[in-house]
KEDRENKOL-283891 format. One line per 3 residues: their letters; for each residue x, y, z of C-alpha. Coordinates in Angstrom, 2 decimals, decimal comma. Example, Ala and Ser with C-alpha at 12.3 -4.5 7.8 and 13.67 -1.06 7.14 Angstrom:
! KEDRENKOL-283891
AS = 12,30:-4,50:7,80 ~ 13,67:-1,06:7,14
! end
This chain:
! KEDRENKOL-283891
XXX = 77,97:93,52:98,33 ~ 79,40:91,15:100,67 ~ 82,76:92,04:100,32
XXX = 81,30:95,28:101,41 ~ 79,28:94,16:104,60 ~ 82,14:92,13:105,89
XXX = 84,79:95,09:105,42 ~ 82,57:97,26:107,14 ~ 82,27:95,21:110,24
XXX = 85,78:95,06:110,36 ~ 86,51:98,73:109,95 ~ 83,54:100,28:112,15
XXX = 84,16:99,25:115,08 ~ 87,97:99,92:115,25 ~ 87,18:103,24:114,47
XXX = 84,64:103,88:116,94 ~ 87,33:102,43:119,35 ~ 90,15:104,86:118,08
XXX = 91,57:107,13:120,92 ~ 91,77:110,40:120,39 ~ 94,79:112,35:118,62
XXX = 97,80:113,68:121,34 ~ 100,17:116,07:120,19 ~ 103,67:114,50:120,51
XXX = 105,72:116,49:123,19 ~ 108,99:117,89:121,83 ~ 111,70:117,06:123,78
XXX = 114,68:119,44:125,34 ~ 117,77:118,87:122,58 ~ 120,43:116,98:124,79
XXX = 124,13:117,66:125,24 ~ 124,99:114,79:123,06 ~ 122,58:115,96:119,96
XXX = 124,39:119,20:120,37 ~ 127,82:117,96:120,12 ~ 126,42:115,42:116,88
XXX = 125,41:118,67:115,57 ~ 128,42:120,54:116,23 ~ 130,24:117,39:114,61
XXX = 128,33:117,27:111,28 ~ 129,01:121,02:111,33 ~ 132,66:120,55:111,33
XXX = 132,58:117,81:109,13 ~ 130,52:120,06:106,29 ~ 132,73:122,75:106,63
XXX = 135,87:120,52:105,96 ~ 133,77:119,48:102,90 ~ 133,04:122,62:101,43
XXX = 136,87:123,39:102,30 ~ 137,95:120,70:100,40 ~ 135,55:121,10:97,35
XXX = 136,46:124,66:97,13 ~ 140,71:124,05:97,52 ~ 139,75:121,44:94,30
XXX = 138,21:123,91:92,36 ~ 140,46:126,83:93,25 ~ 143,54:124,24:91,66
X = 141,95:124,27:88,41
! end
């Protein structure tokens, strides 16, 4: 029962102090996520190239 009464005065009063919930704000995508993406784009495709030029041999 203790145990009890001390975690309770510990976790009371941080949540009556808790601030309120604010949606994150999505950001604008930037120029350089766009080229990243256009990168890892490339890159897949090169992949699935490869993988299929592989299997085509067989």
């Amino acid at each position: 029962m203790r145990l009890f009464l001390v975690l309770f005065t510990f976790v009371v009063p941080s949540a009556v102090l808790a601030e309120a919930f604010q949606r994150p704000i999505p950001q604008p995508q930037t120029a350089e996520a766009e080229l990243a993406y256009l990168a890892a784009s490339l890159i897949f495709l090169a992949a699935l190239i490869a993988v299929q030029w592989l299997v085509g041999r067989r």
